[in-house]
N, C-alpha and C positions, 0 to 999 in steps of 0.2 A: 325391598323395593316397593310391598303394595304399601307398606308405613307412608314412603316419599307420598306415592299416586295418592293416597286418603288427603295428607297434610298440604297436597295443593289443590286439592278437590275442595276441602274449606276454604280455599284460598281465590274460588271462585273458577276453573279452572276443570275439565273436563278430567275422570280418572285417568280416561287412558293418556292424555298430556302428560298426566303425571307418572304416571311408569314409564313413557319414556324418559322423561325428566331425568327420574332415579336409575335407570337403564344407562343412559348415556354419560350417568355420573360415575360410573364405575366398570362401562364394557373395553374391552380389548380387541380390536383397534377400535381407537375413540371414534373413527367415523364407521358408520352402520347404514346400511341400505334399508329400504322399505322391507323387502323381504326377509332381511335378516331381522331387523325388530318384527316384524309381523310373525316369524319362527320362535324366539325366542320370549318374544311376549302372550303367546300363543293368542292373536290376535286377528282379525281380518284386516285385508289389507285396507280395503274401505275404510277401514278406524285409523289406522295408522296414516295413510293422506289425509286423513281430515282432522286428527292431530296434531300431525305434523305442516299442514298448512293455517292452522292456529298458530304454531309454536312460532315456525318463522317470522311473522312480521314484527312478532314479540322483541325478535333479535335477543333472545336467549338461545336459540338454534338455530343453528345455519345449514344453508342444502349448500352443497359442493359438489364438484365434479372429480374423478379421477384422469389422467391424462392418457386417452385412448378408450375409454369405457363411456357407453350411453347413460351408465344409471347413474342416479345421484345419490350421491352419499347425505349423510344428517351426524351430525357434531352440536355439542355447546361452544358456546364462545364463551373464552376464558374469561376477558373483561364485561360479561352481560351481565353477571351479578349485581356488580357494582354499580352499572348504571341503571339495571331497572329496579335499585333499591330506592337508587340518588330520584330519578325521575318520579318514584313514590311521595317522596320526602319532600321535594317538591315544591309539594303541595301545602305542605307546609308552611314557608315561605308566603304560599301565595294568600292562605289563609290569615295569616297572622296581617299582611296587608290589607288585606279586606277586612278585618277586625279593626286596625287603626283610621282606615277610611268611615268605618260606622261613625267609630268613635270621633271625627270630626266633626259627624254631623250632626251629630248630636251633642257636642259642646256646652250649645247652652241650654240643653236641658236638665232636669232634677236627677242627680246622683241616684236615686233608687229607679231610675229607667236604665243610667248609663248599667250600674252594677254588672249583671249578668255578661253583660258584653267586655268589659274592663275585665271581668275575671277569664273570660274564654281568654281574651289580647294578651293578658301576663302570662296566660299559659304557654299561647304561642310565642309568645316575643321573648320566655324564656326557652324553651324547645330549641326556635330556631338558631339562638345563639350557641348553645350546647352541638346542635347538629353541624352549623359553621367548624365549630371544633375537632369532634368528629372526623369528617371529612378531608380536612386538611394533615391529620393523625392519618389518618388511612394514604392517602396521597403521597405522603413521604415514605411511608414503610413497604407497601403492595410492592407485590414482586412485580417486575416486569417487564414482559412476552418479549421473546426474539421474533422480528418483523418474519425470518427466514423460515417459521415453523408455520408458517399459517394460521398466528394467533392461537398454539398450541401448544405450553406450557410456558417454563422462565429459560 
């Protein structure tokens, strides 16, 4: 688990976000109260709200309710991988756009200015075709979720 918390701690990303991360990717029942990750992560509870209300807005974990109980549970969401990989990737896209708009505008200028720019644009403009691909591979294959589980397995 602290492997997980390190590898999203590089990732910009708070350790203990990250034990929970790795926590909730393999606890039994998937959803865990504050208190229970604060027990078994041996952690204050103070760390774990402030973790956990980092995590949420992420929409890689969700707070939920049980029905009849005040406290809120915390789970991953099955499909959050995928979209805050896509939503990374993105960027992509949007760069490689912005690379073909430089390159407009500079049109009429001398090839040893466009260069450097032309070389980033091929990077992207091959990337984002590969990534189109990608994605559309994933799209068809991914298992998926029964609505009746609460977005919580196939």
């Amino acid at each position: 688990m602290e492997e997980v918390a390190v590898a999203f701690e590089q990732g910009g990303l708070p350790r203990m976000a990250g034990r929970i991360i790795g926590w909730l990717l393999i606890c039994e029942p998937p959803e865990q109260t504050s208190d229970q990750l604060a027990r078994v992560l041996q952690a204050s509870k103070g760390s774990i709200s402030s973790s956990t209300r980092l995590l949420v807005p992420s929409g890689l974990v969700e707070r939920m309710s049980q029905p009849g109980e005040r406290r809120d549970y915390f789970r991953l969401r099955n499909e959050a991988w995928a979209e805050l990989v896509r939503a990374r990737l993105d960027q992509v896209t949007s760069f490689r756009e912005l690379t073909q708009r430089g390159l407009t505008l500079l049109a009429d200028d001398a090839p040893s200015r466009r260069a450097r720019l032309e070389d980033v644009s091929s990077f992207y403009t091959w990337l984002d075709a590969r990534l189109a691909d990608l994605w559309t591979a994933w799209d068809e294959q991914r298992p998926r979720t029964d609505p009746s589980k609460n977005g919580q397995g196939p």
